[in-house]
C-alpha positions as CSV (number, residue, x, y, z in Angstrom):
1,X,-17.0,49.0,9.1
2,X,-14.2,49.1,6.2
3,X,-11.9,46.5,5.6
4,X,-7.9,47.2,5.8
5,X,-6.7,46.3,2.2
6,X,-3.3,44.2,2.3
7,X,-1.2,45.4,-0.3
8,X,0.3,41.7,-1.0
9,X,-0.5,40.3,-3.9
10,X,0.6,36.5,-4.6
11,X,-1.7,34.4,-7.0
12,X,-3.9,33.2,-4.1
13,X,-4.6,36.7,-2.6
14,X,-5.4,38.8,-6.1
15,X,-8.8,37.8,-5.8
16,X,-9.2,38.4,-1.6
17,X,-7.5,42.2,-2.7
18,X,-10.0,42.8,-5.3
19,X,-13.2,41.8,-3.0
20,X,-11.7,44.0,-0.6
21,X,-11.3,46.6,-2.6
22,X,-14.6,46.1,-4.3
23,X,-16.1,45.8,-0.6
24,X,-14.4,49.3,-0.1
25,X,-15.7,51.1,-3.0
26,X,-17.7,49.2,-5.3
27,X,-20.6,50.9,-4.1
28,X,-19.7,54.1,-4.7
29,X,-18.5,53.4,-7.8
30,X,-21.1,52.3,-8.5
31,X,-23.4,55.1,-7.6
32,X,-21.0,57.1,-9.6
33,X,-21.6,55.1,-12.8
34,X,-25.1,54.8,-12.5
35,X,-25.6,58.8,-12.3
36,X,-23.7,59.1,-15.1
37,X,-25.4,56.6,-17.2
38,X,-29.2,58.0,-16.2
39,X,-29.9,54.3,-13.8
40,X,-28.9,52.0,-17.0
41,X,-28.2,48.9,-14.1
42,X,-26.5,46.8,-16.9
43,X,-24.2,49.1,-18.3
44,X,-23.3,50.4,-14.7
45,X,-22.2,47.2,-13.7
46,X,-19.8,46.2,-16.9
47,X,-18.0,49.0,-16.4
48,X,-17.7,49.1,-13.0
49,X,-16.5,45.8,-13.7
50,X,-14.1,47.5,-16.1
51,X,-12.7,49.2,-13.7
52,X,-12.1,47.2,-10.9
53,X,-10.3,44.8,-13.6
54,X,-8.1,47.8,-14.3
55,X,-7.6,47.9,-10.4
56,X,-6.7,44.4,-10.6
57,X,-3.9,45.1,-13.6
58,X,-2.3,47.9,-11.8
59,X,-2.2,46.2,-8.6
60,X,1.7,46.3,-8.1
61,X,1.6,50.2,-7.9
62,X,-2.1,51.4,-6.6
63,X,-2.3,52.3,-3.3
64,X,-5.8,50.5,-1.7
65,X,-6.3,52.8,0.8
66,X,-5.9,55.7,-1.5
67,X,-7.6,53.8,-4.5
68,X,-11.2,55.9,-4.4
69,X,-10.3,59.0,-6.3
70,X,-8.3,56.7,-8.7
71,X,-11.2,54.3,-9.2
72,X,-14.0,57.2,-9.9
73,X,-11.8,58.5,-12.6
74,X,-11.1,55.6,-13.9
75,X,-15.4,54.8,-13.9
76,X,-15.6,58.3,-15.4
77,X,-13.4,57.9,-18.6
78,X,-14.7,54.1,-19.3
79,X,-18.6,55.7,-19.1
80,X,-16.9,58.9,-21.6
81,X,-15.1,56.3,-23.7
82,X,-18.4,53.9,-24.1
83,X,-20.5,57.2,-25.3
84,X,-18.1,58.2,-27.6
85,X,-17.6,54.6,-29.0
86,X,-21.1,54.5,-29.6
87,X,-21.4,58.2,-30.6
88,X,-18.8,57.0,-33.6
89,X,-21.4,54.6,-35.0
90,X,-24.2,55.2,-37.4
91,X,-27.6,55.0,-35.4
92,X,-28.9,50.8,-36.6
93,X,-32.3,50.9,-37.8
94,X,-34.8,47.7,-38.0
95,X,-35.0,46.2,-41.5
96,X,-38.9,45.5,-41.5
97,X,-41.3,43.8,-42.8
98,X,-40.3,43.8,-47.1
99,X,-38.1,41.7,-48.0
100,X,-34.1,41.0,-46.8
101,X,-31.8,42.7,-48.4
102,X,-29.3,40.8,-51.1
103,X,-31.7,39.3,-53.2
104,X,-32.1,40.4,-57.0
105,X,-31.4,43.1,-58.8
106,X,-30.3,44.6,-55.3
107,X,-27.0,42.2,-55.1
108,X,-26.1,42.7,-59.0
109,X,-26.1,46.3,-57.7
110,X,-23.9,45.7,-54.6
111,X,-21.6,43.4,-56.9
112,X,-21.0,46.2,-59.0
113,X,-20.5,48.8,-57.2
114,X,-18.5,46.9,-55.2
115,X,-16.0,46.2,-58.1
116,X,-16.2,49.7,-59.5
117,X,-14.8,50.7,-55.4
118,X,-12.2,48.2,-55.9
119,X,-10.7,49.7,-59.3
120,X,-11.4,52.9,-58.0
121,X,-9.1,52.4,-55.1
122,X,-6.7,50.8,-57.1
123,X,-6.4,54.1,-58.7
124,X,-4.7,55.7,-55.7
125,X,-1.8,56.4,-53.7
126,X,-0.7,52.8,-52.0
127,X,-0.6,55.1,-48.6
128,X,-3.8,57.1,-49.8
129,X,-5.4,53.7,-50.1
130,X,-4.0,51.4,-46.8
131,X,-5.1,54.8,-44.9
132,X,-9.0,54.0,-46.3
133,X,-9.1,50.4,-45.9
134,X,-7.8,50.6,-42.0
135,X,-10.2,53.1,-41.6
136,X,-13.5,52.3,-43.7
137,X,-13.1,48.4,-44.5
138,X,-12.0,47.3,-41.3
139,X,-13.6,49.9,-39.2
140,X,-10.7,51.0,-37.5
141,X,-10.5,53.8,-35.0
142,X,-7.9,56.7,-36.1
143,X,-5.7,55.6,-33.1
144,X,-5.9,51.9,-34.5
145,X,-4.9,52.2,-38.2
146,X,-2.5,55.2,-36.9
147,X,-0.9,51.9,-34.6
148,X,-1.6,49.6,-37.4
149,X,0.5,51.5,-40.1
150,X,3.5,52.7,-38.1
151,X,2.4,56.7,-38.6
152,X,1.4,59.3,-36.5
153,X,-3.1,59.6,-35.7
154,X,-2.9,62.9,-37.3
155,X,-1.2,61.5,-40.5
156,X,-4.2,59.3,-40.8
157,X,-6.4,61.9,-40.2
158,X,-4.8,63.7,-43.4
159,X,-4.3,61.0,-45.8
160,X,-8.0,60.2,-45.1
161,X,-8.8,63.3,-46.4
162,X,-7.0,63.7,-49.3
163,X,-8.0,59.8,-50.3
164,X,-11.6,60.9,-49.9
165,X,-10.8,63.3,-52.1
166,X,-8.9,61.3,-54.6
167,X,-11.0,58.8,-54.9
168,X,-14.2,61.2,-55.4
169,X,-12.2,62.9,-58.0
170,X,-11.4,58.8,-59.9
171,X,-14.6,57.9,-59.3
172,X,-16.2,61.1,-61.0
173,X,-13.3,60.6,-64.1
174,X,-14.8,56.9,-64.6
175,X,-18.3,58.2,-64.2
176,X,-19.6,57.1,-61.4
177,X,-20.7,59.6,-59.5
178,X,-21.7,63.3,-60.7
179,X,-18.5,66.2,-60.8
Protein backbone atom coordinates (compact mmCIF):
# COMPACT_ATOMS: atom_id res chain seq x y z
CA UNK A 1 0.00 0.00 0.00
CA UNK A 2 2.03 3.28 -1.22
CA UNK A 3 0.84 6.55 -0.74
CA UNK A 4 0.36 9.03 -3.96
CA UNK A 5 2.71 11.95 -3.21
CA UNK A 6 1.07 15.46 -4.03
CA UNK A 7 3.54 17.53 -5.62
CA UNK A 8 2.01 20.90 -3.85
CA UNK A 9 3.95 22.36 -1.56
CA UNK A 10 2.53 25.41 0.50
CA UNK A 11 3.91 25.93 4.17
CA UNK A 12 1.19 23.67 5.69
CA UNK A 13 1.78 20.67 3.27
CA UNK A 14 5.94 20.62 3.33
CA UNK A 15 5.80 18.48 6.26
CA UNK A 16 2.53 15.94 4.97
CA UNK A 17 5.11 15.70 1.48
CA UNK A 18 8.06 14.76 3.38
CA UNK A 19 6.10 11.96 5.67
CA UNK A 20 4.88 10.83 2.44
CA UNK A 21 7.85 10.58 0.94
CA UNK A 22 9.62 9.26 3.97
CA UNK A 23 6.58 6.67 4.15
CA UNK A 24 7.51 5.83 0.51
CA UNK A 25 11.12 5.32 0.86
CA UNK A 26 12.49 5.82 4.08
CA UNK A 27 12.79 2.36 4.55
CA UNK A 28 14.69 1.56 1.85
CA UNK A 29 16.89 4.18 2.36
CA UNK A 30 17.29 3.16 5.09
CA UNK A 31 18.34 -0.35 4.41
CA UNK A 32 20.60 1.19 1.95
CA UNK A 33 22.46 3.30 4.64
CA UNK A 34 22.67 0.79 7.06
CA UNK A 35 24.58 -1.75 4.60
CA UNK A 36 26.76 0.70 3.78
CA UNK A 37 27.66 1.71 7.26
CA UNK A 38 28.11 -2.22 8.62
CA UNK A 39 24.38 -1.82 10.97
CA UNK A 40 25.76 1.53 12.69
CA UNK A 41 21.72 2.41 13.64
CA UNK A 42 22.82 5.91 14.74
CA UNK A 43 24.66 7.08 11.97
CA UNK A 44 22.09 5.36 9.46
CA UNK A 45 19.48 7.39 10.77
CA UNK A 46 21.28 11.10 10.67
CA UNK A 47 21.97 10.72 7.34
CA UNK A 48 19.02 9.36 6.23
CA UNK A 49 17.77 12.26 7.81
CA UNK A 50 20.24 14.15 5.72
CA UNK A 51 18.84 13.17 2.99
CA UNK A 52 15.27 13.45 3.23
CA UNK A 53 16.14 17.19 4.41
CA UNK A 54 17.83 17.53 0.99
CA UNK A 55 14.51 16.08 -0.37
CA UNK A 56 12.78 18.73 1.49
CA UNK A 57 15.14 21.69 -0.08
CA UNK A 58 14.75 20.56 -3.61
CA UNK A 59 11.19 20.08 -3.27
CA UNK A 60 10.09 22.57 -6.12
CA UNK A 61 11.84 20.41 -8.79
CA UNK A 62 11.94 16.57 -7.51
CA UNK A 63 9.67 14.41 -8.89
CA UNK A 64 8.03 12.16 -5.67
CA UNK A 65 7.07 9.38 -7.62
CA UNK A 66 10.37 9.22 -9.28
CA UNK A 67 12.31 10.37 -6.07
CA UNK A 68 13.87 6.56 -5.17
CA UNK A 69 16.85 6.49 -7.42
CA UNK A 70 17.47 10.16 -6.49
CA UNK A 71 17.21 9.62 -2.69
CA UNK A 72 19.71 6.31 -2.72
CA UNK A 73 22.29 8.44 -4.37
CA UNK A 74 21.78 11.14 -2.49
CA UNK A 75 22.17 8.40 0.97
CA UNK A 76 25.19 7.08 -0.91
CA UNK A 77 27.39 10.36 -1.30
CA UNK A 78 26.34 11.65 2.37
CA UNK A 79 27.62 7.98 3.83
CA UNK A 80 31.05 8.61 1.17
CA UNK A 81 31.28 12.28 2.27
CA UNK A 82 30.97 11.32 6.28
CA UNK A 83 33.96 8.61 5.68
CA UNK A 84 36.01 10.85 4.00
CA UNK A 85 35.39 13.70 6.49
CA UNK A 86 36.44 11.50 9.10
CA UNK A 87 39.21 9.76 7.03
CA UNK A 88 40.70 13.67 6.88
CA UNK A 89 41.19 13.62 10.66
CA UNK A 90 43.97 12.36 12.77
CA UNK A 91 42.72 9.17 14.64
CA UNK A 92 41.95 10.95 18.69
CA UNK A 93 43.65 9.00 21.29
CA UNK A 94 42.66 8.97 25.17
CA UNK A 95 44.92 11.19 27.33
CA UNK A 96 45.27 8.73 30.37
CA UNK A 97 46.00 8.47 33.49
CA UNK A 98 49.48 11.10 33.97
CA UNK A 99 48.79 14.26 34.22
CA UNK A 100 46.76 16.86 31.71
CA UNK A 101 48.58 18.38 29.40
CA UNK A 102 49.48 22.38 29.76
CA UNK A 103 50.99 22.41 32.94
CA UNK A 104 54.83 23.33 33.47
CA UNK A 105 57.56 23.15 31.66
CA UNK A 106 55.14 21.59 28.93
CA UNK A 107 53.18 25.16 28.36
CA UNK A 108 56.67 27.30 28.40
CA UNK A 109 57.31 24.81 25.54
CA UNK A 110 53.95 25.34 23.72
CA UNK A 111 54.42 29.20 24.33
CA UNK A 112 57.51 29.11 22.53
CA UNK A 113 57.16 27.31 19.90
CA UNK A 114 54.08 28.86 19.42
CA UNK A 115 55.81 32.37 18.93
CA UNK A 116 58.74 31.01 17.02
CA UNK A 117 55.49 29.63 14.35
CA UNK A 118 54.25 33.04 14.38
CA UNK A 119 57.68 34.86 13.29
CA UNK A 120 58.26 32.12 11.17
CA UNK A 121 55.06 32.70 9.26
CA UNK A 122 55.59 36.20 9.22
CA UNK A 123 58.57 35.41 7.16
CA UNK A 124 56.46 34.44 4.19
CA UNK A 125 54.55 35.26 1.23
CA UNK A 126 51.16 37.23 2.51
CA UNK A 127 49.39 34.54 0.00
CA UNK A 128 51.95 31.73 1.01
CA UNK A 129 50.80 32.49 4.53
CA UNK A 130 46.66 33.25 4.35
CA UNK A 131 46.83 29.81 2.21
CA UNK A 132 48.40 28.01 5.72
CA UNK A 133 46.26 29.69 8.24
CA UNK A 134 42.86 28.72 6.20
CA UNK A 135 44.09 25.45 5.96
CA UNK A 136 46.05 24.53 9.26
CA UNK A 137 44.79 27.16 11.91
CA UNK A 138 41.33 27.12 11.14
CA UNK A 139 41.11 23.62 9.80
CA UNK A 140 39.67 24.38 6.62
CA UNK A 141 38.89 21.93 3.91
CA UNK A 142 40.81 22.83 0.47
CA UNK A 143 37.30 23.64 -1.04
CA UNK A 144 36.73 26.08 2.04
CA UNK A 145 39.84 28.24 2.12
CA UNK A 146 39.81 27.91 -1.92
CA UNK A 147 35.98 29.73 -1.33
CA UNK A 148 37.31 31.65 1.46
CA UNK A 149 40.21 33.43 -0.53
CA UNK A 150 38.59 34.05 -3.86
CA UNK A 151 41.16 31.40 -5.80
CA UNK A 152 40.77 28.27 -7.46
CA UNK A 153 41.05 24.59 -4.87
CA UNK A 154 43.96 23.68 -6.95
CA UNK A 155 45.70 27.12 -6.24
CA UNK A 156 45.43 26.26 -2.62
CA UNK A 157 46.61 23.00 -3.07
CA UNK A 158 49.91 24.60 -4.59
CA UNK A 159 50.53 27.51 -2.36
CA UNK A 160 50.25 24.91 0.45
CA UNK A 161 52.98 23.33 -0.83
CA UNK A 162 55.27 25.73 -1.56
CA UNK A 163 54.42 27.48 2.12
CA UNK A 164 55.27 24.15 3.63
CA UNK A 165 58.18 24.43 2.04
CA UNK A 166 59.03 27.94 2.80
CA UNK A 167 58.41 27.95 6.02
CA UNK A 168 60.56 24.56 6.66
CA UNK A 169 63.25 26.27 4.78
CA UNK A 170 62.70 29.84 7.57
CA UNK A 171 62.33 27.70 10.23
CA UNK A 172 65.65 25.62 9.53
CA UNK A 173 67.53 29.43 8.74
CA UNK A 174 66.36 30.50 12.43
CA UNK A 175 67.32 27.14 13.75
CA UNK A 176 64.62 25.46 14.69
CA UNK A 177 64.35 22.53 13.18
CA UNK A 178 67.40 20.38 11.56
CA UNK A 179 68.38 21.21 7.49
Amino acid sequence: MQQTITATTTAHNDSEWVRALYARYGRSVLGHVLRLLHGDYQRAEDLVQETFLRAWQHRATLDPERAGPWLHTVAHNLVVSAFRRTQARPQESPLGEEEPPGRGEDELDRMLESWQMAEALRGLRPDHRAVLIQVYYLRRTVAEAAQHLGIPAGTVKSRCYYALRALRNVLEERGVTAP
